[in-house]
C-alpha positions as CSV (number, residue, x, y, z in Angstrom):
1,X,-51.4,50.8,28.0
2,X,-49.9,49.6,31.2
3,X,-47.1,50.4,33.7
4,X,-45.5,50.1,36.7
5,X,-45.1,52.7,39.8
6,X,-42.2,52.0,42.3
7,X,-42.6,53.7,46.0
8,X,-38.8,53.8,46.3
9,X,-38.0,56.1,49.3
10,X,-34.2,57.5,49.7
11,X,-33.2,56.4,45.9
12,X,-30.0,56.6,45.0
13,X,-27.4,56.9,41.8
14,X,-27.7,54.5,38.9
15,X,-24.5,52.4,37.4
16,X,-24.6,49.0,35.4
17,X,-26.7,47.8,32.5
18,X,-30.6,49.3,32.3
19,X,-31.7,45.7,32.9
20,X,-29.5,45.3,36.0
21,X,-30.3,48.8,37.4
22,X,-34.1,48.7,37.0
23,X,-34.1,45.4,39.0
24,X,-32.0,46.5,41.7
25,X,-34.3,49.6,42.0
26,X,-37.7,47.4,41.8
27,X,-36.3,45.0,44.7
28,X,-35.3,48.1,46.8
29,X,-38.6,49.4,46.3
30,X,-40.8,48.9,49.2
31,X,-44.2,48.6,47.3
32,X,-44.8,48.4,43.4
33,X,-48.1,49.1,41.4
34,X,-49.0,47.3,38.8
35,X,-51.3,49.9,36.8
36,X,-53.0,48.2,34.2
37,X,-54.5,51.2,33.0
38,X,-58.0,53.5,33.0
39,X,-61.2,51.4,33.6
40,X,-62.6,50.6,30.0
41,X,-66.7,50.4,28.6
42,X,-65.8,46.6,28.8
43,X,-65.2,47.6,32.7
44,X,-61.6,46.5,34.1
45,X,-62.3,47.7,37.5
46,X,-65.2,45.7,37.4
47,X,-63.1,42.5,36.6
48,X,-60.8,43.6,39.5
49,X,-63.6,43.4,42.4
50,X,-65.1,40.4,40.9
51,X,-61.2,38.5,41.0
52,X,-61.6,40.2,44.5
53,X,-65.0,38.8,45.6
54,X,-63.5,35.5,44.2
55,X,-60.5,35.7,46.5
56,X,-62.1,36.3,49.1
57,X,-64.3,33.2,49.0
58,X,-67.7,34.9,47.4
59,X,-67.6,33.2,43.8
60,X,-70.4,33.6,42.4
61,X,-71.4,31.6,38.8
62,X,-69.3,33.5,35.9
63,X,-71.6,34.5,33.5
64,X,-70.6,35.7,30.5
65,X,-70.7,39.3,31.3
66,X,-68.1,38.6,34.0
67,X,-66.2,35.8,31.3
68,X,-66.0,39.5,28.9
69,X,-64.5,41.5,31.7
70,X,-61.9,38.9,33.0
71,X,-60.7,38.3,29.6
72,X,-60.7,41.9,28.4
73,X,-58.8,42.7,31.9
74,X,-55.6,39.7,31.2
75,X,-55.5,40.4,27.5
76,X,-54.3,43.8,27.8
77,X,-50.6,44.8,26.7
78,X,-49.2,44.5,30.7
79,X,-49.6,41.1,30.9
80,X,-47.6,40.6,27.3
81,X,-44.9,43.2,27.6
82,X,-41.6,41.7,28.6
83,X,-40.4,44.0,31.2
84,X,-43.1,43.1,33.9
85,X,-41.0,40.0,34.5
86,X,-38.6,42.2,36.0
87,X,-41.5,44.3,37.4
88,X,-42.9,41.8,39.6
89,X,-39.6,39.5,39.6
90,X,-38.0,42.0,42.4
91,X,-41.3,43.5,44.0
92,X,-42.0,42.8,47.9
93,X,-45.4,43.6,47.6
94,X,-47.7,43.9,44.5
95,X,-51.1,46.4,44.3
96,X,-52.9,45.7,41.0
97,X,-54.6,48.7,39.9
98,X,-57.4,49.4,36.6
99,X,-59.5,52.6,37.0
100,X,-60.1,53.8,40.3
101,X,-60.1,49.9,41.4
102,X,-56.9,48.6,43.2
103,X,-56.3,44.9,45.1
104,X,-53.7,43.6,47.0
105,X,-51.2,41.2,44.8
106,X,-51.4,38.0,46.5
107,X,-55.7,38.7,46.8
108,X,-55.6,39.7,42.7
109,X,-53.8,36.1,42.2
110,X,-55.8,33.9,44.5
111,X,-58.7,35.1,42.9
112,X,-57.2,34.1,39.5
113,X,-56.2,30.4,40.8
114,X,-59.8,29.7,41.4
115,X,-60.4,31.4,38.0
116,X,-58.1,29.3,36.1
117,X,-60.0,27.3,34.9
118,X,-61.9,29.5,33.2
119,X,-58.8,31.2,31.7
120,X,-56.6,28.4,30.4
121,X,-59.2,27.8,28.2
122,X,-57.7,31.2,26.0
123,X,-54.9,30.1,24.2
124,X,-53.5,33.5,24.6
125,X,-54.1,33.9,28.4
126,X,-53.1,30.3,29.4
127,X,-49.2,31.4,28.4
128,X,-48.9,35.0,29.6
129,X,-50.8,35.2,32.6
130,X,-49.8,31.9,34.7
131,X,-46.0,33.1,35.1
132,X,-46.8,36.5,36.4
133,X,-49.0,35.2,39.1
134,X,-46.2,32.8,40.2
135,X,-44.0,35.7,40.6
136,X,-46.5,38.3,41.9
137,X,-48.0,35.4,44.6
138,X,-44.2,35.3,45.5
139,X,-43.7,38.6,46.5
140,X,-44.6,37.9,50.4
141,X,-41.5,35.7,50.6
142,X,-39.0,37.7,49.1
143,X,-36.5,39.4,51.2
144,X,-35.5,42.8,51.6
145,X,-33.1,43.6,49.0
146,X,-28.9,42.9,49.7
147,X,-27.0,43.1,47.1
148,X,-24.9,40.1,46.3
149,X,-20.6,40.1,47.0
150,X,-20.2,42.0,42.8
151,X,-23.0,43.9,43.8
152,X,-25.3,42.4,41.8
153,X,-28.8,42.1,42.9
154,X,-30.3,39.6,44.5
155,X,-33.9,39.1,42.2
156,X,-31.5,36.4,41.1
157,X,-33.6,33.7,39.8
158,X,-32.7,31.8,36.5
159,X,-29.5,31.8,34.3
160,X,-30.4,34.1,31.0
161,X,-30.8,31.5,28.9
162,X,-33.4,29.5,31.0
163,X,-35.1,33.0,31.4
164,X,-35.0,33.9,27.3
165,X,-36.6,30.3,27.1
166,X,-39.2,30.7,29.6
167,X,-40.0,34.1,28.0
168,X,-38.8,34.5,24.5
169,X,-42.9,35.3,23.3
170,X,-43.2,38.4,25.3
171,X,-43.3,41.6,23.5
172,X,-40.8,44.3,23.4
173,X,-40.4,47.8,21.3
174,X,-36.4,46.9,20.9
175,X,-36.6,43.0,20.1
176,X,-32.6,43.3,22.5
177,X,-34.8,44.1,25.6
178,X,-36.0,40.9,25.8
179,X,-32.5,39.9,26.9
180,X,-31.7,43.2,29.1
181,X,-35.2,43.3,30.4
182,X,-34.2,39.7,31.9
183,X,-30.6,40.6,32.9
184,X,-31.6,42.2,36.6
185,X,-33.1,38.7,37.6
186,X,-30.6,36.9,36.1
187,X,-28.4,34.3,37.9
188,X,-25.3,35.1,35.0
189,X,-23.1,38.2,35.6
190,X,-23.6,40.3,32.4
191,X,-19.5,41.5,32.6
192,X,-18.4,37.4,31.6
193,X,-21.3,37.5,28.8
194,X,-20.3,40.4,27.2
195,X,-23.8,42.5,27.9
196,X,-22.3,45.1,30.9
């Protein structure tokens, strides 16, 4: 199983929708992890300092040892749930951690880009893992967190219903959280849809 950890010094009360509220405390968080769980037999760390090596301009040919560990490493339940949108949506900076292994966001998805290839050719990868990057690559370029003039946050991205297209296959326990989970980066004020 995987999860998120927010570093999120001087928190404060809560108020609004669980959507809305976990959003506004991701983008005031100054750093989020992105645990992807304990190192496995199929060896996620090892797939993490390989996407390193790759980043960092040592690619080396993918045999299919590596091939095993990459794929085992995107297909696990993070990269489907849909509440890592939100996750990596409003985060500043991104650590990926597996194990004992950790790497630095933007490194974790340059490393993927030149492994993309390789990847897309997983029907079930090609879908899931493609948006996260965009958003966890982004996470350099977002600004500190200001909440808008309702005091609605400012992960803004997408009206709902572009959001519930682009995401309507992700998984979720209560099938309604794949609308609340998008709510906190949603351009639409929940009070005028009725969802507040």
């Amino acid at each position: 199983m995987g999860g998120c950890a927010v570093h999120q010094p001087g928190r404060h009360g809560r108020e609004g929708t669980a959507g809305s509220v976990h959003g506004q405390n991701l983008a005031k968080a100054s750093r989020v992890i992105v645990w992807l769980g304990e190192a496995t037999a199929n060896g996620g760390d090892a797939a993490l300092e390989y996407i390193r090596a790759v980043s960092d301009g040592q690619f080396t040919a993918i045999d299919e040892t590596k091939k095993e560990v990459i794929v085992d490493l995107l297909g696990r339940s993070w990269f489907q749930r849909i509440w890592v949108i939100q996750e990596v949506a409003a985060a500043r900076h991104v650590v990926v951690k597996c194990g004992r292994t950790e790497i630095d966001g933007y490194a974790f998805c340059s490393g993927l880009g030149v492994l993309a290839p390789f990847y897309n050719t997983h029907p079930d990868l090609s879908s899931l893992v493609p948006p996260v990057t965009y958003l966890i690559r982004g996470a350099v370029f977002r600004p500190r967190y200001q909440p808008g003039p309702s005091g609605r946050s400012s992960v803004a991205i997408r009206p709902l219903s572009e959001l519930v297209d682009m995401f309507h296959a992700r998984k979720a326990t209560d099938r309604r959280d794949k609308v609340y989970a998008l709510l906190g980066i949603s351009l639409d004020d929940p009070s005028e849809a009725g969802l507040s």
